[in-house]
C-alpha positions as CSV (number, residue, x, y, z in Angstrom):
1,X,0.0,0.0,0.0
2,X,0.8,3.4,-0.4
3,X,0.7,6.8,1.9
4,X,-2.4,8.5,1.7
5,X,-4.9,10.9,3.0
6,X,-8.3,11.2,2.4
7,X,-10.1,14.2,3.2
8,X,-13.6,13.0,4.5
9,X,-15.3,16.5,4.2
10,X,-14.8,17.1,0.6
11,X,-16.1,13.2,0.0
12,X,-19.0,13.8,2.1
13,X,-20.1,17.5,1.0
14,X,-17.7,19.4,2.8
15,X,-18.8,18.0,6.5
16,X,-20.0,15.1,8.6
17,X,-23.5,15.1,9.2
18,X,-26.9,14.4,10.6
19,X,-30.1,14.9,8.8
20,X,-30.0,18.0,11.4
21,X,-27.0,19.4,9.3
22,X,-23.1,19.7,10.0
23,X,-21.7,18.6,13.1
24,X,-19.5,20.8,14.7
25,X,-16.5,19.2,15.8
26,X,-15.0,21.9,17.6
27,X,-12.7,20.7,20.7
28,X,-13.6,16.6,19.8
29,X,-11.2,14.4,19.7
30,X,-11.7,11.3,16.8
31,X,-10.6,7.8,15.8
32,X,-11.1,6.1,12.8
33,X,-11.4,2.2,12.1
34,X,-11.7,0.3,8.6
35,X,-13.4,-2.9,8.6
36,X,-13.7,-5.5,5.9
37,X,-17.4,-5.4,6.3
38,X,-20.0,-3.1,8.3
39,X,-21.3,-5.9,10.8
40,X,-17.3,-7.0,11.2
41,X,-15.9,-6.6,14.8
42,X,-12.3,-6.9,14.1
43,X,-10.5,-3.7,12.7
44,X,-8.5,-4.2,9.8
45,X,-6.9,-0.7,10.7
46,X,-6.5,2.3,12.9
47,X,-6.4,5.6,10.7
48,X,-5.2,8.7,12.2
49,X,-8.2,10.8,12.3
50,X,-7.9,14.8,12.9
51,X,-10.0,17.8,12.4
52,X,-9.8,19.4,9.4
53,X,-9.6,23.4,8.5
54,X,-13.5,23.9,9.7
55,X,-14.5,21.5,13.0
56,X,-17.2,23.6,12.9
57,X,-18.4,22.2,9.7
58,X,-18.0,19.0,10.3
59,X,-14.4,18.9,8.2
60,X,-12.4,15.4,9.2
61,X,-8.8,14.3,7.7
62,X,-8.1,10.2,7.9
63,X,-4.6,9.2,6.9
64,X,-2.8,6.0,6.7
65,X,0.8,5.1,6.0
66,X,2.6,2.6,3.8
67,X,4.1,0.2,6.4
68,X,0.1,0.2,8.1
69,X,-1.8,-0.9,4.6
70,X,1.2,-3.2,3.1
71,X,-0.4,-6.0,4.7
72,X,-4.4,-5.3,4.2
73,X,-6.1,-7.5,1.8
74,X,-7.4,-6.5,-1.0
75,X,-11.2,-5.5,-0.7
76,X,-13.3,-2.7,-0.1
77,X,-13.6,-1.2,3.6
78,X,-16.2,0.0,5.7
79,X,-15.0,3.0,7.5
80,X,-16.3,4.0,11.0
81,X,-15.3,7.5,12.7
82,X,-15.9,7.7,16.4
83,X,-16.0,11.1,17.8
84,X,-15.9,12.0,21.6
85,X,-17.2,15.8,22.0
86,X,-16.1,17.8,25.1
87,X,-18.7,17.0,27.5
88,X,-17.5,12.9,27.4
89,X,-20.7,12.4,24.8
90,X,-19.6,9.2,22.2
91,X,-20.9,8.7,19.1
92,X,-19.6,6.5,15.4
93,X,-20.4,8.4,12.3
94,X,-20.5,5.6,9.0
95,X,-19.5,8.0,6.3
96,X,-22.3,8.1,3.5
97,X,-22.5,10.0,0.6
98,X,-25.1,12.6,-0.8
99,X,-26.7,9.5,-2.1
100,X,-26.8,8.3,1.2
101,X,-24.5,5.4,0.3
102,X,-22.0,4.1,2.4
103,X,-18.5,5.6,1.8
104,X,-15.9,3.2,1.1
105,X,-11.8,2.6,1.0
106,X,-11.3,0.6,-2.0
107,X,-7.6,-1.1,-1.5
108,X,-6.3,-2.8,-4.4
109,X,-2.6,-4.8,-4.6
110,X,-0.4,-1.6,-4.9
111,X,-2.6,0.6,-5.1
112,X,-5.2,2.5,-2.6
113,X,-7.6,5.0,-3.3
């Protein structure tokens, strides 16, 4: 595998949402988990998950390095984000898209995208 980023907001229109609108992010801290398959309990990998440019729109960056996808099997991944707000409040976004279809991390021998 290869180094990469992928910056959630612009995949998702610009934020992670509700049907309520953007979530604002603002002093959360987040992890990130892909799975082989959405009812799958074992992680296939941590990502580094940070806020991106706007918390308060909702803007997330996952990354992931060569030495940490080398070894993942070729498939497509489910990708969970949790977020833990200020207060101690716990929640797992599933990344969809303005389809309302899941987002998902395609990995591919040599090649992720």
């Amino acid at each position: 595998g290869d180094d990469w980023t992928a910056d959630i907001g612009n995949a998702i229109t610009g934020v992670i949402s509700t049907t309520s609108g953007a979530v604002d992010l603002t002093g959360c801290t987040l992890a990130a988990q892909m799975r082989a398959d959405t009812e799958d309990v074992s992680v296939a990998l941590e990502l580094a998950a940070s806020l991106g440019d706007d918390p308060t729109a909702g803007e997330v960056v996952l990354e992931a390095e060569r030495a940490d996808t080398a070894d993942l099997d070729p498939c497509t991944y489910d990708v969970d984000i949790e977020v833990t707000f200020p207060g101690g409040e716990h929640l797992t976004y599933r990344p969809v898209d303005t389809d309302g279809n899941r987002i998902k991390i395609l990995v591919e021998a040599d090649v992720t995208r």
